[in-house]
N, C-alpha and C positions, 0 to 999 in steps of 0.2 A: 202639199202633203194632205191625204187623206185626213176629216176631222178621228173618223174610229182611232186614225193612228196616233194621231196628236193625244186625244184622251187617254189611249192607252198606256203612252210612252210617261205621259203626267199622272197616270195611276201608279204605276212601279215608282216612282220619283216620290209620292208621296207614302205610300207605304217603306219604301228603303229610310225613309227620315223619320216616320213614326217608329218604326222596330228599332232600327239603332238607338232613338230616343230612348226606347226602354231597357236595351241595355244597360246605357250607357248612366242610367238612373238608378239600374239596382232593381228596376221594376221586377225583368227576365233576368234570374239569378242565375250565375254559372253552374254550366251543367244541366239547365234545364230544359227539358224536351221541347224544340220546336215543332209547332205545329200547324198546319199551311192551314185547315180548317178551322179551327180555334182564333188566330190572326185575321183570317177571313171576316168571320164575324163579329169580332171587336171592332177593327177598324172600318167593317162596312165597305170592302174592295174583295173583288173576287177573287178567283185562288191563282191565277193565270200572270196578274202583275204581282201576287205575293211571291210567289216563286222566283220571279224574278228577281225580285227586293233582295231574297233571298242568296238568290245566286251572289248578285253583287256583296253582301255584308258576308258571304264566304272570301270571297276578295279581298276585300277587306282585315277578314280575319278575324272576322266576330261573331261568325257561326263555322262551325265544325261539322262535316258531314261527316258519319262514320257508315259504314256498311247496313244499315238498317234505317236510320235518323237520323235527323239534325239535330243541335243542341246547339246553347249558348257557351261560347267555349271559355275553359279554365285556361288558364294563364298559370304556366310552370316555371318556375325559379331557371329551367336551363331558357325559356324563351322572352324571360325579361331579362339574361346574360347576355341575348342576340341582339334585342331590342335597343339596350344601350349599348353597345359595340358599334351599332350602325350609331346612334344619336352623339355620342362622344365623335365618330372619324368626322361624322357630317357638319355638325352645328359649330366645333371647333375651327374647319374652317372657314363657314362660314360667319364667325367672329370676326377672324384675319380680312375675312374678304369686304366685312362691311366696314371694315377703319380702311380698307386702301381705295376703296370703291365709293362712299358716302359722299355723300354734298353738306352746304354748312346746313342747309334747312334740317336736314336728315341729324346732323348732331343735335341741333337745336331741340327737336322731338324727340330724340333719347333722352334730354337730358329735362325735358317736362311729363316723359313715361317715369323714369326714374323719382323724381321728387313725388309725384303722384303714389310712387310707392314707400316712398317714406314717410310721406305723410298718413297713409293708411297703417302703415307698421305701428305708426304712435298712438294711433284711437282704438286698436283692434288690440285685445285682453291674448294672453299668451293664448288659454284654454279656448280657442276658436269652435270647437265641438258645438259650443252651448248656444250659437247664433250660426247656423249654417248658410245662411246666404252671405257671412262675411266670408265663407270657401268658394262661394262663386264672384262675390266680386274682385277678390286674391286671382283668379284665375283667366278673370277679363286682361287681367294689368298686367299678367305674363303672358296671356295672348299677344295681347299690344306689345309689348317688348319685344317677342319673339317673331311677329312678324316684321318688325321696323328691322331688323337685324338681314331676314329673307332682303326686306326690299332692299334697303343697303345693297345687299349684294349682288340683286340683282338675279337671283337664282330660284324660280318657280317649281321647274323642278325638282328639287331641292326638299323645298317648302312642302309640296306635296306629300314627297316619301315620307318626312320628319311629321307629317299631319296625321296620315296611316297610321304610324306608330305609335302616335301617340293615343290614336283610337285605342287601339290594344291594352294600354296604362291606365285607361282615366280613370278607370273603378278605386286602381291600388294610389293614384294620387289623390283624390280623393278624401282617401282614408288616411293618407300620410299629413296631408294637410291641417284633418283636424286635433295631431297630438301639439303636444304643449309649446307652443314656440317655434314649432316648424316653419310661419308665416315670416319670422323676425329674422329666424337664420338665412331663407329663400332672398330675404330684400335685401341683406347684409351682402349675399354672395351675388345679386345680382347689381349690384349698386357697383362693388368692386370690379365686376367687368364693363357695366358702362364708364366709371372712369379711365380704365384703361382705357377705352376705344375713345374717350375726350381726349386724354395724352395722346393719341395718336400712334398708341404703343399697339400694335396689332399681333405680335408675339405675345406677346404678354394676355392680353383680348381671347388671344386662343387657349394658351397656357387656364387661362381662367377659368374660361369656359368647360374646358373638357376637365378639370379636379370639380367644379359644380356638380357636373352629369356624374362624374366616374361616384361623388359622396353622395350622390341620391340614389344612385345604384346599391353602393355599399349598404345604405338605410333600409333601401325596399327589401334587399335578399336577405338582412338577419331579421326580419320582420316576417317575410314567407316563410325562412328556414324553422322559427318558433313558431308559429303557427300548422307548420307543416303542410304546406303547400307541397302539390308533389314535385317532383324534380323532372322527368321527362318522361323517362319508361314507364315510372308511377304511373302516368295517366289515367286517371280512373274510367275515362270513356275508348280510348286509344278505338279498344275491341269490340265498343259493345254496339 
């Protein structure tokens, strides 16, 4: 392969991971105009792989093209009702699927993600707001759960789509993260699905699973519905 093409293909590669970085930061606030020359010059890449970058975090789904502009897209109360519809059918079974599918090593590192998270839940103060890097290290330790669960199962695919989506979320978990206690309830409710998947109970595993998904759902949407997030047709850019 040509070197020009190599560079180029590593230019869009590095730009696509710089912009989402700042969405996914709060830097690029929702709603805000994307701008392929403005981008350009920040990151010091020309406008040719930004575009591109671009293309791809519309796929993603974390840019909006409307008839005139890009922007950083708002996230609507009906498309965090999609978002968990998929993550509630998917993740649930692949709960079932990582207790019939697992090996004992694979329990044995659930059950050392797991204590890892208890033991954080006991040092970390309810009000998590006031030390925000205890929200990213909270977020490591459900990574790592979350992926042991994929590997269990054995399902890449899977893991992919469920990764998408949660691109789409990370701002609103984020922010859920840092209310009072949310961290204590998140390890309480995941603690009880990895013992189910130790008992071997993998109904049960799934059962668990999806009332977890379906109450952080419930939490997100009377949180957007107060705030007033729009709801779908609202869309403040739908038009513009």
């Amino acid at each position: 392969m040509p070197k020009r093409k190599v560079a180029s293909q590593e230019a869009w590669v590095k730009a696509y991971d710089a912009i989402k970085h700042r969405i996914l930061s709060m830097e690029m606030k929702p709603g805000q105009i994307v701008s392929e020359n403005k981008l350009s010059q920040q990151l010091g890449i020309s406008r040719t792989p930004i575009r591109e970058a671009l293309k791809h975090l519309e796929l993603d789904g974390l840019i909006v093209a409307s008839k005139r502009r890009k922007r950083v897209f708002v996230l609507t109360i009906h498309e965090v009702e999609e978002i968990f519809e998929l993550k509630i059918a998917i993740e649930g079974e692949i709960a079932r699927l990582a207790v019939e599918k697992g090996e004992q090593q694979d329990f044995d590192a659930l059950r050392e993600v797991v204590q890892s998270m208890s033991r954080f839940a006991d040092i970390v103060p309810e009000d998590t707001f006031e030390v925000p890097e205890w929200i990213d290290e909270w977020l490591a330790l459900d990574r790592r759960f979350h992926a042991l669960l994929f590997q269990m199962a054995d399902n890449k695919r899977a893991e992919q789509i469920i990764k998408n989506l949660n691109y789409q979320w990370h701002r609103l978990k984020v922010g859920l993260l840092a209310m009072e206690g949310r961290i204590q309830k998140s390890v309480r409710e995941h603690t009880q699905i990895a013992q189910a998947m130790l008992d071997d109970d993998a109904a049960q595993a799934e059962t668990l699973m999806k009332e977890h998904l379906a109450n952080l759902r419930k939490v997100i949407i009377t949180i957007m519905s107060t705030f007033h997030f729009p709801m779908d047709s609202e869309h403040p850019f739908v038009n513009s």
